[in-house]
mmCIF file of the N, C-alpha and C atoms, coordinates in Angstrom:
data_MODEL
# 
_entry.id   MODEL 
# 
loop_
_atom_site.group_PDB 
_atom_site.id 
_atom_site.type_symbol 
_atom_site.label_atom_id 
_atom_site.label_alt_id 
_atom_site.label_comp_id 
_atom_site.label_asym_id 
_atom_site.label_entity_id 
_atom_site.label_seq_id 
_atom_site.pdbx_PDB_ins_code 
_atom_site.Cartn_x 
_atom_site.Cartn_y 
_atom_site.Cartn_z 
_atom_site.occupancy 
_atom_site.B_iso_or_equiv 
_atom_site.pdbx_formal_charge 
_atom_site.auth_seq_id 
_atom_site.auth_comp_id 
_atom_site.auth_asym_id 
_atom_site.auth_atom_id 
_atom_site.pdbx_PDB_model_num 
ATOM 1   N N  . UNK A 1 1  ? -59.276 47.725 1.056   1.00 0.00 ? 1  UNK A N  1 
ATOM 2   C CA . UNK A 1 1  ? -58.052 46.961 1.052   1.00 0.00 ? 1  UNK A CA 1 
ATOM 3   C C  . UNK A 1 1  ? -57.486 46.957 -0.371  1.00 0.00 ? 1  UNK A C  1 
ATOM 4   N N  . UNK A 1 2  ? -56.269 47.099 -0.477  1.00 0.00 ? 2  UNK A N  1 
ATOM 5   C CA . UNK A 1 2  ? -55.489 47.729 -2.004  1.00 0.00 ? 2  UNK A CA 1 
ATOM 6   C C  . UNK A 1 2  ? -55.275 46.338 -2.027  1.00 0.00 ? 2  UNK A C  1 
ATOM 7   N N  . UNK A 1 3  ? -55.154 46.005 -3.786  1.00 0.00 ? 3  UNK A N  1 
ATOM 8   C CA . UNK A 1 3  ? -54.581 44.460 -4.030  1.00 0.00 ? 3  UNK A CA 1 
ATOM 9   C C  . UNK A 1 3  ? -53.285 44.619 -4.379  1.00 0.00 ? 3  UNK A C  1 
ATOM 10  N N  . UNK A 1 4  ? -52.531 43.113 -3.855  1.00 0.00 ? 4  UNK A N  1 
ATOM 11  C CA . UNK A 1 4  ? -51.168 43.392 -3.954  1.00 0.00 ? 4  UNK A CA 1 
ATOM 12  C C  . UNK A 1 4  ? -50.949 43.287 -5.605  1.00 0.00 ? 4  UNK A C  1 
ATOM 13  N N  . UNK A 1 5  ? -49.417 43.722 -6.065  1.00 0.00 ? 5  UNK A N  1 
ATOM 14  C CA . UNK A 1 5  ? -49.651 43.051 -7.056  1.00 0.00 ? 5  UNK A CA 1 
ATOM 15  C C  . UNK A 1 5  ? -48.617 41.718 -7.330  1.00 0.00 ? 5  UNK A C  1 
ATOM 16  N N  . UNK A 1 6  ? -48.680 40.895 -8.570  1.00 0.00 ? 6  UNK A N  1 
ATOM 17  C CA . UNK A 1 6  ? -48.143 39.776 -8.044  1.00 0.00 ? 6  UNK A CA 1 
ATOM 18  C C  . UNK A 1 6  ? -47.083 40.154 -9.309  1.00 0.00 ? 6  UNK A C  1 
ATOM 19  N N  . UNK A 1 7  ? -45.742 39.605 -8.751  1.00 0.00 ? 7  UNK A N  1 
ATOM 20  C CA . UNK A 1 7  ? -44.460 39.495 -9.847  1.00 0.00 ? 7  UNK A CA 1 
ATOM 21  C C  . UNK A 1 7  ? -44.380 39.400 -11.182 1.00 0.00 ? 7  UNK A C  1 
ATOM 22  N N  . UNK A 1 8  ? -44.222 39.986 -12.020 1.00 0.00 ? 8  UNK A N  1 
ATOM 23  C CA . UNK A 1 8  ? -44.012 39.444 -13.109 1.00 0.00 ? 8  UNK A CA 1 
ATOM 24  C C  . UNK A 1 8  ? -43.197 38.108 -13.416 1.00 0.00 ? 8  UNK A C  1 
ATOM 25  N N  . UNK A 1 9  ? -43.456 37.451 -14.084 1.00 0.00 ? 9  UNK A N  1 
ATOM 26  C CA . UNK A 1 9  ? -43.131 36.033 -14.056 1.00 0.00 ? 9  UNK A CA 1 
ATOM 27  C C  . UNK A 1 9  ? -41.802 35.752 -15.283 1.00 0.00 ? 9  UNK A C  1 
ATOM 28  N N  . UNK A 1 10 ? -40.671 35.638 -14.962 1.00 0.00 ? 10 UNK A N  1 
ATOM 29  C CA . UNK A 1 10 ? -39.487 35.534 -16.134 1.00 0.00 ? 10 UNK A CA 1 
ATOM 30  C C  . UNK A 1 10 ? -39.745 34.789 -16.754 1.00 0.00 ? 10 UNK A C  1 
ATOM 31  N N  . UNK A 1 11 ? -39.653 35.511 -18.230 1.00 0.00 ? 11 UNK A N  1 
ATOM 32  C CA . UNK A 1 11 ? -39.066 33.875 -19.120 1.00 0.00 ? 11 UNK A CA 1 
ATOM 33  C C  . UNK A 1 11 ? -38.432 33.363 -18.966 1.00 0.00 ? 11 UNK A C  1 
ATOM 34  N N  . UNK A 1 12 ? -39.095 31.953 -19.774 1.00 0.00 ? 12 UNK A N  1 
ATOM 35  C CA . UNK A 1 12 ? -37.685 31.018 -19.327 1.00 0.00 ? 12 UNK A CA 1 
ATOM 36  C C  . UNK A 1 12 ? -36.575 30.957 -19.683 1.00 0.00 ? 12 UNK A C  1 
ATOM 37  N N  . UNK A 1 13 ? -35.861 30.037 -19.413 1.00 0.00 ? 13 UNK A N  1 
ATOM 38  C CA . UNK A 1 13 ? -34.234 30.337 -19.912 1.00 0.00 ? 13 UNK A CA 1 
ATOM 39  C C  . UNK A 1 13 ? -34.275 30.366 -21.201 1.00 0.00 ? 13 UNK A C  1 
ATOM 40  N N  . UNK A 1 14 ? -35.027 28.980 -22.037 1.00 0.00 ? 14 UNK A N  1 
ATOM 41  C CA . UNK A 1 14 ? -34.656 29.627 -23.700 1.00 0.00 ? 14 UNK A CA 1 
ATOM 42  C C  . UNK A 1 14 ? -34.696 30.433 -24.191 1.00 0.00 ? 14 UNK A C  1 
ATOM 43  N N  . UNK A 1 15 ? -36.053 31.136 -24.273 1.00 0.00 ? 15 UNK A N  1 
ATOM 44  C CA . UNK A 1 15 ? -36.130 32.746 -24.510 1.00 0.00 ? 15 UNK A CA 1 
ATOM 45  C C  . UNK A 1 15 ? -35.095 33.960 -24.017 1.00 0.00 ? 15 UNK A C  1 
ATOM 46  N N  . UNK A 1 16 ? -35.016 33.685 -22.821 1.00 0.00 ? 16 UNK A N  1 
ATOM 47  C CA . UNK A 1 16 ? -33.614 34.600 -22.026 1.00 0.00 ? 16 UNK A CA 1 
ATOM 48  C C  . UNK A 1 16 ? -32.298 34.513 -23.011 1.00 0.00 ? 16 UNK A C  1 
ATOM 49  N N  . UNK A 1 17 ? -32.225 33.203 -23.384 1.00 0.00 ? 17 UNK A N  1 
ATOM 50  C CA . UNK A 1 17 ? -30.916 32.935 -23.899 1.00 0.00 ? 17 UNK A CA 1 
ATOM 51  C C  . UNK A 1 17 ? -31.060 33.409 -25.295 1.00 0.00 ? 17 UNK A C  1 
ATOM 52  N N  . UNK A 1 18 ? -32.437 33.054 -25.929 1.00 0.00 ? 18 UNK A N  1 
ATOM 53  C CA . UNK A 1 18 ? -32.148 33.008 -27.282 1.00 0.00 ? 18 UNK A CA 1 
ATOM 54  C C  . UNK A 1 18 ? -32.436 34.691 -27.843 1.00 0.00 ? 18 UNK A C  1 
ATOM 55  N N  . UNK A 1 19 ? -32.865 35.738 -26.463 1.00 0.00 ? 19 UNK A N  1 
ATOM 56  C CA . UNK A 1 19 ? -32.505 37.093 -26.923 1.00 0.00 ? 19 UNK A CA 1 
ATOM 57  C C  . UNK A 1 19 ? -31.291 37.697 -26.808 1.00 0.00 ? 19 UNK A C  1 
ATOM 58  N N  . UNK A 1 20 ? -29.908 36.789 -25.590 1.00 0.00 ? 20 UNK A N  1 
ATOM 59  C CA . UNK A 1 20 ? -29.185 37.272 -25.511 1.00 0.00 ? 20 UNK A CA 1 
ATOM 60  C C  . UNK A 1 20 ? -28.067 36.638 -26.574 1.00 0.00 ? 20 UNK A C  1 
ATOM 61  N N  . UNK A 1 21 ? -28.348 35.567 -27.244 1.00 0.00 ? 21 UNK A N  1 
ATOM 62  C CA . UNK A 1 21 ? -27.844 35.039 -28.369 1.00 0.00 ? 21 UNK A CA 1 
ATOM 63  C C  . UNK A 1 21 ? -27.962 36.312 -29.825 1.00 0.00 ? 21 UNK A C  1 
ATOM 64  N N  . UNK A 1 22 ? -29.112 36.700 -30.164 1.00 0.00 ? 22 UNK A N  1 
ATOM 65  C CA . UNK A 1 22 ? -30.006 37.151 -30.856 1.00 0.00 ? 22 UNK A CA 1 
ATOM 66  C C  . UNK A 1 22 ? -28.856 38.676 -30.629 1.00 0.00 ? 22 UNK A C  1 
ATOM 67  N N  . UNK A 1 23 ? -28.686 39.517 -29.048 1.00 0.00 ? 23 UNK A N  1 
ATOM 68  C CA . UNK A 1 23 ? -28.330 40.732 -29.060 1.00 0.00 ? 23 UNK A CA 1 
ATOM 69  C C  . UNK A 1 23 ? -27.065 40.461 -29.576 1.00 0.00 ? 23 UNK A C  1 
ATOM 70  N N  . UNK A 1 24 ? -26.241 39.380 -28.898 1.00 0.00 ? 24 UNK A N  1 
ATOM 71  C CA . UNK A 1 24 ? -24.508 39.100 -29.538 1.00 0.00 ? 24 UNK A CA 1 
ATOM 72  C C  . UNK A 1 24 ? -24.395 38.998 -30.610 1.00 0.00 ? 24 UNK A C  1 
ATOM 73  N N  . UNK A 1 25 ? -25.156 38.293 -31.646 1.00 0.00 ? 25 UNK A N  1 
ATOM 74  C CA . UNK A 1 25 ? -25.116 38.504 -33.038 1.00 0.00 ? 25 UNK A CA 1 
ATOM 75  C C  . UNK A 1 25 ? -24.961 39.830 -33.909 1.00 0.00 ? 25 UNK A C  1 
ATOM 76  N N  . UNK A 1 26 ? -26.631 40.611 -33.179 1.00 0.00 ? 26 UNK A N  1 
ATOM 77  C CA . UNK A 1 26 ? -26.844 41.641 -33.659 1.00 0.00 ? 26 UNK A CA 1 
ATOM 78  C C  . UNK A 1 26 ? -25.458 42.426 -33.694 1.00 0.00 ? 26 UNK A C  1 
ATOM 79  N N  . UNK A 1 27 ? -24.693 42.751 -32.216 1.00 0.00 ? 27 UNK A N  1 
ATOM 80  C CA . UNK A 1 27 ? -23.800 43.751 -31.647 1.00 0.00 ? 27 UNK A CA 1 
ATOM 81  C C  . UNK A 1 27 ? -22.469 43.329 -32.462 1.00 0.00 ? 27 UNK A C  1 
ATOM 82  N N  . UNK A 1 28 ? -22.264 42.014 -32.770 1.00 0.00 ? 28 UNK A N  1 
ATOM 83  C CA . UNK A 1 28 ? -21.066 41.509 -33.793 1.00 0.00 ? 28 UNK A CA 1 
ATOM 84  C C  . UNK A 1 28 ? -20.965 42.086 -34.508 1.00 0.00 ? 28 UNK A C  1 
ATOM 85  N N  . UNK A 1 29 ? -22.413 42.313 -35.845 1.00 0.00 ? 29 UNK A N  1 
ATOM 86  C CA . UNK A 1 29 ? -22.239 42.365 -36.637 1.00 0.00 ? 29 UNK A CA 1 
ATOM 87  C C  . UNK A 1 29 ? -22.146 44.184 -36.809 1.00 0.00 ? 29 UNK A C  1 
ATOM 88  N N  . UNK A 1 30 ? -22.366 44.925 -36.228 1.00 0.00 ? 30 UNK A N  1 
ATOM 89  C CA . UNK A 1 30 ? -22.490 45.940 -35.888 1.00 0.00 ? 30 UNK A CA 1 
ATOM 90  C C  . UNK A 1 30 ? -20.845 46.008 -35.547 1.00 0.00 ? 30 UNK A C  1 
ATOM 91  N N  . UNK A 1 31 ? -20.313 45.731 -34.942 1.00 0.00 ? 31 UNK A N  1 
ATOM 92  C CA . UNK A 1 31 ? -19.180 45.939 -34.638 1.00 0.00 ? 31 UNK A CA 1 
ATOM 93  C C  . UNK A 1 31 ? -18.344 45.601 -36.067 1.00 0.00 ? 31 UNK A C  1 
ATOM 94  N N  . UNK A 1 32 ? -18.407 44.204 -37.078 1.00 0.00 ? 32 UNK A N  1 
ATOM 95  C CA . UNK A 1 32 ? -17.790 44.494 -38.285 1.00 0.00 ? 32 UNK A CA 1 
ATOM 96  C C  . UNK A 1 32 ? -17.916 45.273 -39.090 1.00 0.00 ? 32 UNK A C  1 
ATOM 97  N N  . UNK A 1 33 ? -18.777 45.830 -39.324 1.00 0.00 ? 33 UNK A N  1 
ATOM 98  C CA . UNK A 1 33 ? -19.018 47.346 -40.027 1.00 0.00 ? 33 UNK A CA 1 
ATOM 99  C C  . UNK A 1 33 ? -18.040 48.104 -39.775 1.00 0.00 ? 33 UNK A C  1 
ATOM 100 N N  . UNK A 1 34 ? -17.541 48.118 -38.455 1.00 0.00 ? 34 UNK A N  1 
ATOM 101 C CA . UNK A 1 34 ? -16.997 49.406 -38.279 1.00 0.00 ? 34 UNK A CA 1 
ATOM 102 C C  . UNK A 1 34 ? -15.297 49.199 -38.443 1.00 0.00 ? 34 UNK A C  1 
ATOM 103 N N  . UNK A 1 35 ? -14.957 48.180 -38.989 1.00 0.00 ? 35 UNK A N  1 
ATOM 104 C CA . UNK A 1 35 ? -13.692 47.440 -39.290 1.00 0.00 ? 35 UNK A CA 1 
ATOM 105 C C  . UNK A 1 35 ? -13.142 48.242 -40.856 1.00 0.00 ? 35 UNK A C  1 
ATOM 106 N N  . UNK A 1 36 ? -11.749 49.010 -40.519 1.00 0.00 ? 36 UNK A N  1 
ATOM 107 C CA . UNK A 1 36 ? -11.320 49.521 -41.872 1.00 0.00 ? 36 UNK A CA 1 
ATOM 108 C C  . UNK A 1 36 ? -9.910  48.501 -42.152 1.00 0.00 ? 36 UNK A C  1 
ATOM 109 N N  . UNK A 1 37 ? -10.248 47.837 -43.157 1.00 0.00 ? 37 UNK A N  1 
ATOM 110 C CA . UNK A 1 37 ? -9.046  46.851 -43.544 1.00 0.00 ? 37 UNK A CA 1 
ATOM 111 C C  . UNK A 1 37 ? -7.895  47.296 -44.088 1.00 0.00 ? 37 UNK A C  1 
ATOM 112 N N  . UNK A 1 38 ? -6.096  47.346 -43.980 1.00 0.00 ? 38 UNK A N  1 
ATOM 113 C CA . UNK A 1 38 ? -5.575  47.915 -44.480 1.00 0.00 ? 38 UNK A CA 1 
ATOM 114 C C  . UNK A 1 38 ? -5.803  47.653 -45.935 1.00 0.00 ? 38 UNK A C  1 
ATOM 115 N N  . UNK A 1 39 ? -4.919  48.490 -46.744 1.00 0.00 ? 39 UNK A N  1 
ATOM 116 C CA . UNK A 1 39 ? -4.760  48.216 -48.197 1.00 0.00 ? 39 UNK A CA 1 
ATOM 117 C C  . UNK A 1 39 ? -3.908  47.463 -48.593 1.00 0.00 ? 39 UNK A C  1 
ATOM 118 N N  . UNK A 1 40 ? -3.240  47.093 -49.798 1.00 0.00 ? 40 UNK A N  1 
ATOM 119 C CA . UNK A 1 40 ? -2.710  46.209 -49.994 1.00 0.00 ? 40 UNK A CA 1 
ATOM 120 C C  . UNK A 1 40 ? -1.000  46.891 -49.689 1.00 0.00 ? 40 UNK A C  1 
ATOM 121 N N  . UNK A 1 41 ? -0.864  48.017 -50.106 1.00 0.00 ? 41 UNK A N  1 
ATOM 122 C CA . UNK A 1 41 ? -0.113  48.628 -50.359 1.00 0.00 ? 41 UNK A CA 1 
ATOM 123 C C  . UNK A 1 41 ? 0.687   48.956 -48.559 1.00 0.00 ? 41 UNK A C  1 
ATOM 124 N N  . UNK A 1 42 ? 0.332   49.121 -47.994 1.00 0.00 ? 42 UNK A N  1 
ATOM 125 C CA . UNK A 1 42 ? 0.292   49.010 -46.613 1.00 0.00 ? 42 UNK A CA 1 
ATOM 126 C C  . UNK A 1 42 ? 0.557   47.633 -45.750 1.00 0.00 ? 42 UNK A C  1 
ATOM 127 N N  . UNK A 1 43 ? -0.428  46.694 -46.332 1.00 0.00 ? 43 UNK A N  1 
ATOM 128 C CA . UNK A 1 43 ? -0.146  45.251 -45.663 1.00 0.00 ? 43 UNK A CA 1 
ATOM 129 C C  . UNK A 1 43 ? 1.483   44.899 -46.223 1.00 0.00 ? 43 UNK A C  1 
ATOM 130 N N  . UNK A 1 44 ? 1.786   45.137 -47.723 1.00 0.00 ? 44 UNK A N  1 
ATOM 131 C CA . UNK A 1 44 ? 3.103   44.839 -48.262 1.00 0.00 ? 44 UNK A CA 1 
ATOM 132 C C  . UNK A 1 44 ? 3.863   45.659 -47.095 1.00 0.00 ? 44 UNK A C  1 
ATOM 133 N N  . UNK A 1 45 ? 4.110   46.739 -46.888 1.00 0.00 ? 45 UNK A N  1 
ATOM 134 C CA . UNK A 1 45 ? 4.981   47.950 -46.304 1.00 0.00 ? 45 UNK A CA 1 
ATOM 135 C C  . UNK A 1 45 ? 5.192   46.680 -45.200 1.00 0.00 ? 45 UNK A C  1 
ATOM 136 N N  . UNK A 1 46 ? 4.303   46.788 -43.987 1.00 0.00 ? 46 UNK A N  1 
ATOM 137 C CA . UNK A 1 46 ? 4.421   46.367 -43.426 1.00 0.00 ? 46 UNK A CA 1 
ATOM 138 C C  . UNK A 1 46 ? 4.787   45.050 -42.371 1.00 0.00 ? 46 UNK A C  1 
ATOM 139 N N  . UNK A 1 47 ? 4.721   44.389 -43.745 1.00 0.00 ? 47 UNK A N  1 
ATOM 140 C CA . UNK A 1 47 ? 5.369   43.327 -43.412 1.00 0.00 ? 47 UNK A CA 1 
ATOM 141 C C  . UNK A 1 47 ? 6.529   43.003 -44.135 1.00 0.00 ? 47 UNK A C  1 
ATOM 142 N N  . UNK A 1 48 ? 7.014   44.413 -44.594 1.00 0.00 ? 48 UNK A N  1 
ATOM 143 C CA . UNK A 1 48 ? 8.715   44.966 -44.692 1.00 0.00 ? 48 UNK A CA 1 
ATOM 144 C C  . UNK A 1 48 ? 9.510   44.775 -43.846 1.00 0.00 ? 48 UNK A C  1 
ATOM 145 N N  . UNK A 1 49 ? 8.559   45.563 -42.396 1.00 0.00 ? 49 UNK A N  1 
ATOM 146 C CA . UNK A 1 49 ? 9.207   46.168 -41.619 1.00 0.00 ? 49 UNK A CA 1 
ATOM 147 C C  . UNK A 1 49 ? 8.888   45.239 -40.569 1.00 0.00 ? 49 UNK A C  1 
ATOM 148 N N  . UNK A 1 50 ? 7.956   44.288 -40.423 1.00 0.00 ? 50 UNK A N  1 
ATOM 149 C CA . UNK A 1 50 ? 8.437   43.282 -39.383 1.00 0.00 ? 50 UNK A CA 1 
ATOM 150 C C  . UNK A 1 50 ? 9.472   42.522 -39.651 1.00 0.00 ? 50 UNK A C  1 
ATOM 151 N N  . UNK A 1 51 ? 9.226   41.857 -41.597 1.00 0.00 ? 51 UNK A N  1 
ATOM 152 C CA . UNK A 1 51 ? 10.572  40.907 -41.821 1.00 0.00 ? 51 UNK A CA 1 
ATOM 153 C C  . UNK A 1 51 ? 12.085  42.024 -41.245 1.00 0.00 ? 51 UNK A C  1 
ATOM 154 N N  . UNK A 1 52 ? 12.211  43.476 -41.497 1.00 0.00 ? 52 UNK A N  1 
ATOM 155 C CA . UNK A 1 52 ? 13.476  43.419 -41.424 1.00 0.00 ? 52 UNK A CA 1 
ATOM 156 C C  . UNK A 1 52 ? 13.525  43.999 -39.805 1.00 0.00 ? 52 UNK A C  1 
ATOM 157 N N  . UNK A 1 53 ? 12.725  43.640 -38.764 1.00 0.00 ? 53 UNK A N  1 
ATOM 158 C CA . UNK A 1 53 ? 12.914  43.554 -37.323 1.00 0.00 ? 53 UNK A CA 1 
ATOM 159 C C  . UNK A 1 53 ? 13.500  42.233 -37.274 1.00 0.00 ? 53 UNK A C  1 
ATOM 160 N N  . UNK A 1 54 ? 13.049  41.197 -37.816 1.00 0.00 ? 54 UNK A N  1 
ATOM 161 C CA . UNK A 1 54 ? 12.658  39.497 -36.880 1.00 0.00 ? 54 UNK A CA 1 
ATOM 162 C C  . UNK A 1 54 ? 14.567  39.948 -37.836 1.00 0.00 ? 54 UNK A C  1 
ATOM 163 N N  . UNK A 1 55 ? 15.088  40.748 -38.897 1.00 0.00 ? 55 UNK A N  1 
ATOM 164 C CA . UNK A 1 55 ? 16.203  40.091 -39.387 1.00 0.00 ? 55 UNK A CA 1 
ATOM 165 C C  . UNK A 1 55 ? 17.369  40.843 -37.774 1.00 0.00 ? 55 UNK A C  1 
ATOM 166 N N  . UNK A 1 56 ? 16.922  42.419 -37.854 1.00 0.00 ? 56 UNK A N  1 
ATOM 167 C CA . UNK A 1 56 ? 17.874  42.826 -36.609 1.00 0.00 ? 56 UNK A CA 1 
ATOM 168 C C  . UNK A 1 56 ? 17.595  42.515 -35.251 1.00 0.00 ? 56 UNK A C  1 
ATOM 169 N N  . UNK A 1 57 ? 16.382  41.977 -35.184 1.00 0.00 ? 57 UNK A N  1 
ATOM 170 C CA . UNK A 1 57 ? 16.928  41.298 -33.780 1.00 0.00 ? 57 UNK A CA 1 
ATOM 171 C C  . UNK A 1 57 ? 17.369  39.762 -33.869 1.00 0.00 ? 57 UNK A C  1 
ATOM 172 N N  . UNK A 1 58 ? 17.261  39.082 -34.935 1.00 0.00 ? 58 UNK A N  1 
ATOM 173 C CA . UNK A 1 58 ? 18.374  37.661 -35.202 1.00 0.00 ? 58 UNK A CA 1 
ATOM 174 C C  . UNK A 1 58 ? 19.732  38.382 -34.799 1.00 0.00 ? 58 UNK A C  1 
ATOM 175 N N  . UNK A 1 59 ? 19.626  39.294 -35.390 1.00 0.00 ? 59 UNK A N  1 
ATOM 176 C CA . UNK A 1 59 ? 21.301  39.590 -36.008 1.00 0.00 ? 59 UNK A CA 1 
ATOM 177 C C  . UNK A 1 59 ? 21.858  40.169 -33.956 1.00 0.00 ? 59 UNK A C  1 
ATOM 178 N N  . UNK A 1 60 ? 20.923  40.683 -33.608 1.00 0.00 ? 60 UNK A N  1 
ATOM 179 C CA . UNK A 1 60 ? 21.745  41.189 -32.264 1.00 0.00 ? 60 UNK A CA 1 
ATOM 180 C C  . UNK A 1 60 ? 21.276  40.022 -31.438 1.00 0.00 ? 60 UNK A C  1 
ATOM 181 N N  . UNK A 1 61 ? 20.570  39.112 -31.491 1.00 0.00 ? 61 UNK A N  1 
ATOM 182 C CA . UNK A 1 61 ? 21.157  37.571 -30.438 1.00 0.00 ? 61 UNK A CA 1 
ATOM 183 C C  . UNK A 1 61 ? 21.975  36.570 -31.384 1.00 0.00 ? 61 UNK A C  1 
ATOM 184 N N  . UNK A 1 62 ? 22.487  37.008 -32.232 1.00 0.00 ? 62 UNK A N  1 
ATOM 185 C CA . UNK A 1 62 ? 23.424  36.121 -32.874 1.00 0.00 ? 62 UNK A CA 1 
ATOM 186 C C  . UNK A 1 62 ? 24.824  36.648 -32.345 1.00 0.00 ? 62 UNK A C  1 
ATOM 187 N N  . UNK A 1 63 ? 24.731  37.790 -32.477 1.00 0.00 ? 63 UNK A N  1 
ATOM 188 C CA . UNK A 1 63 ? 25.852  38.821 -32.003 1.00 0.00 ? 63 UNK A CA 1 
ATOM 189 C C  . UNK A 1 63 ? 25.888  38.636 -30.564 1.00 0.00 ? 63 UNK A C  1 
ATOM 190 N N  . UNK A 1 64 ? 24.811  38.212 -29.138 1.00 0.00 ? 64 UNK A N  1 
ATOM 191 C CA . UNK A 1 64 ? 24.963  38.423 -27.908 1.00 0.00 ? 64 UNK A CA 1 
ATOM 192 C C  . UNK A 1 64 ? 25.595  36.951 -27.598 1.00 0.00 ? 64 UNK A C  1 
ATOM 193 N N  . UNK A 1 65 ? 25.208  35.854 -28.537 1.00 0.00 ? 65 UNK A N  1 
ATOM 194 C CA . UNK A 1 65 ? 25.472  34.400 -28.741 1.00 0.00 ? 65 UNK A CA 1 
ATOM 195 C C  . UNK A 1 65 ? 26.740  34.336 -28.710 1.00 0.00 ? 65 UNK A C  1 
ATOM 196 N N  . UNK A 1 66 ? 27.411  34.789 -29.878 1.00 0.00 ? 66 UNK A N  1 
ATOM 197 C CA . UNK A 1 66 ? 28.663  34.780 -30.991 1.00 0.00 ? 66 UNK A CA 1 
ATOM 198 C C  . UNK A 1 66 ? 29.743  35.463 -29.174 1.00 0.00 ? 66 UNK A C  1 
ATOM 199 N N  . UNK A 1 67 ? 29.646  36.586 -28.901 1.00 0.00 ? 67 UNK A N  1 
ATOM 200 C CA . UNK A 1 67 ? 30.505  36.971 -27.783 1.00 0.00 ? 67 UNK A CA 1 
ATOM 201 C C  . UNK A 1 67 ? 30.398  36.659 -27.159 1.00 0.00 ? 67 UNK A C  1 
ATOM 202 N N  . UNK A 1 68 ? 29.301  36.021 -26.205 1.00 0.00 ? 68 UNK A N  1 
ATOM 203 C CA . UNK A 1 68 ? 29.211  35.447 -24.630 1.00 0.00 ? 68 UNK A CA 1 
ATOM 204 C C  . UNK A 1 68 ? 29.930  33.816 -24.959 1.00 0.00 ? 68 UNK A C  1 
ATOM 205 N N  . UNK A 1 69 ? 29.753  33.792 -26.287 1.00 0.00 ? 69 UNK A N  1 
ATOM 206 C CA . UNK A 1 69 ? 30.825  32.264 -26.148 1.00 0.00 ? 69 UNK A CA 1 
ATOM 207 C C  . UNK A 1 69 ? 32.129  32.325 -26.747 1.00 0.00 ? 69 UNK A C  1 
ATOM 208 N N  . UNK A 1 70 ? 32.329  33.143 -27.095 1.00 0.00 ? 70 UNK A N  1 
ATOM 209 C CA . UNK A 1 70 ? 34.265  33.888 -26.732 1.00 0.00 ? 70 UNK A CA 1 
ATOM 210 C C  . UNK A 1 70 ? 34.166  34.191 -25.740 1.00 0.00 ? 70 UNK A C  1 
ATOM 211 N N  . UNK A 1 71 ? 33.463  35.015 -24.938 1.00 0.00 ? 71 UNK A N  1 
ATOM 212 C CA . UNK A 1 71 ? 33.968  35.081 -23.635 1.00 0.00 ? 71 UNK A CA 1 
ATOM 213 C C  . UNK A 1 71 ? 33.697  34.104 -22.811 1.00 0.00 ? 71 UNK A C  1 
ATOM 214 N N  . UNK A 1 72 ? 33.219  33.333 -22.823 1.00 0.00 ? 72 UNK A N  1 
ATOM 215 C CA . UNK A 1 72 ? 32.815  32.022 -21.947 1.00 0.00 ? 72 UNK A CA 1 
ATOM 216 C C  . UNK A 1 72 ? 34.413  31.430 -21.987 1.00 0.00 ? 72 UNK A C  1 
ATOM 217 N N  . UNK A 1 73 ? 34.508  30.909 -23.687 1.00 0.00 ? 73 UNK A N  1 
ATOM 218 C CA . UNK A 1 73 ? 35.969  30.287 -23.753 1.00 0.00 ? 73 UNK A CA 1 
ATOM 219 C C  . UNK A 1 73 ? 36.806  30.740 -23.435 1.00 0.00 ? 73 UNK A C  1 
ATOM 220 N N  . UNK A 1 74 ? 37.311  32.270 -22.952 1.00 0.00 ? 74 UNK A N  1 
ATOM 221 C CA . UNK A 1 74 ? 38.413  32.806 -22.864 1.00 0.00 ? 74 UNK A CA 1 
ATOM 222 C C  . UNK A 1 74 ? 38.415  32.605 -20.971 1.00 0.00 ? 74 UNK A C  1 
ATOM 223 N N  . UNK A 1 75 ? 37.694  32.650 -20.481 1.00 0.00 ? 75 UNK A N  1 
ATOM 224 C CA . UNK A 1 75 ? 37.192  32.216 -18.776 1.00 0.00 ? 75 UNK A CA 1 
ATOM 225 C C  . UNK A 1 75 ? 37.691  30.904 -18.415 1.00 0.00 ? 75 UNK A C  1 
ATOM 226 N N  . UNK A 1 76 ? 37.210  29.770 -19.875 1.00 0.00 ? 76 UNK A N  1 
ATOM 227 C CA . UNK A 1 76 ? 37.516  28.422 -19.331 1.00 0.00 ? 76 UNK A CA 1 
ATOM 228 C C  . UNK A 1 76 ? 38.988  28.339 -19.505 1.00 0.00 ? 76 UNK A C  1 
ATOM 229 N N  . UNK A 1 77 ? 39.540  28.887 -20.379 1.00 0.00 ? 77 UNK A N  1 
ATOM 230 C CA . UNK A 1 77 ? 41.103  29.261 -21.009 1.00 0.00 ? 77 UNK A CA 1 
ATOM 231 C C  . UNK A 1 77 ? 41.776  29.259 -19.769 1.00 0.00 ? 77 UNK A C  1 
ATOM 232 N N  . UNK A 1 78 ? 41.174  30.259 -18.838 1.00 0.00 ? 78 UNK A N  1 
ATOM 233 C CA . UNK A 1 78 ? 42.314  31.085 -18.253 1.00 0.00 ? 78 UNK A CA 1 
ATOM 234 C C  . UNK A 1 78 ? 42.332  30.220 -17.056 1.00 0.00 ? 78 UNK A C  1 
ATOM 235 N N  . UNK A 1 79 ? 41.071  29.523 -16.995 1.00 0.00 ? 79 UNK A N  1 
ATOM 236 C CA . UNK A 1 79 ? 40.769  28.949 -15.468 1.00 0.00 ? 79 UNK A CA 1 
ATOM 237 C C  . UNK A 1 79 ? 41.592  27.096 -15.676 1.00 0.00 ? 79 UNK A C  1 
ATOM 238 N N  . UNK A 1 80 ? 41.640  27.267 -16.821 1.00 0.00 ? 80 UNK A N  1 
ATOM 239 C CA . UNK A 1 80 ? 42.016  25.574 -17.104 1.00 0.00 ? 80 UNK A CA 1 
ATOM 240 C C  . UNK A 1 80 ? 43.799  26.441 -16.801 1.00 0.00 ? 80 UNK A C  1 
ATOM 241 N N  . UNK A 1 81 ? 44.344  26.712 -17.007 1.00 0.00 ? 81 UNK A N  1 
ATOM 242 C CA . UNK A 1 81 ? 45.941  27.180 -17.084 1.00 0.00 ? 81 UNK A CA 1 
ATOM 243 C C  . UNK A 1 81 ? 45.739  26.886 -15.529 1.00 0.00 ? 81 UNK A C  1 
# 
């Protein structure tokens, strides 16, 4: 008669947790390594070129603003006559 064999028995949760704590750390830090930071020269550029987006798209809803309320008024104009 063959003996069965019996389960291996899990650790418990702390251990469970505190290797999968232990791998997330490890894999973090592994992952910042692999982080290339711009330069300075680059971070300046670039936040050239967002300031002068945030300025042309002000400038074209100032512009969609500025005409839809001439034309709004020229509607109430015509409708008040």
């Amino acid at each position: 008669m063959a003996k069965e064999k019996t389960p291996e028995k899990k650790p418990n949760f702390f251990v469970r947790a505190g290797k999968g704590i232990s791998k997330f750390f490890r894999d973090t830090k592994s992952e910042i390594r692999k982080i290339t930071w711009p330069t300075a020269k680059t971070t300046f550029k670039n936040t050239g070129i967002v300031l002068l987006a945030m300025l042309v798209v002000g400038l074209v809803i100032f512009g969609l603003d500025f005409g839809l309320e001439w034309l709004f008024g020229l509607v109430m104009d015509v409708a008040g006559n």
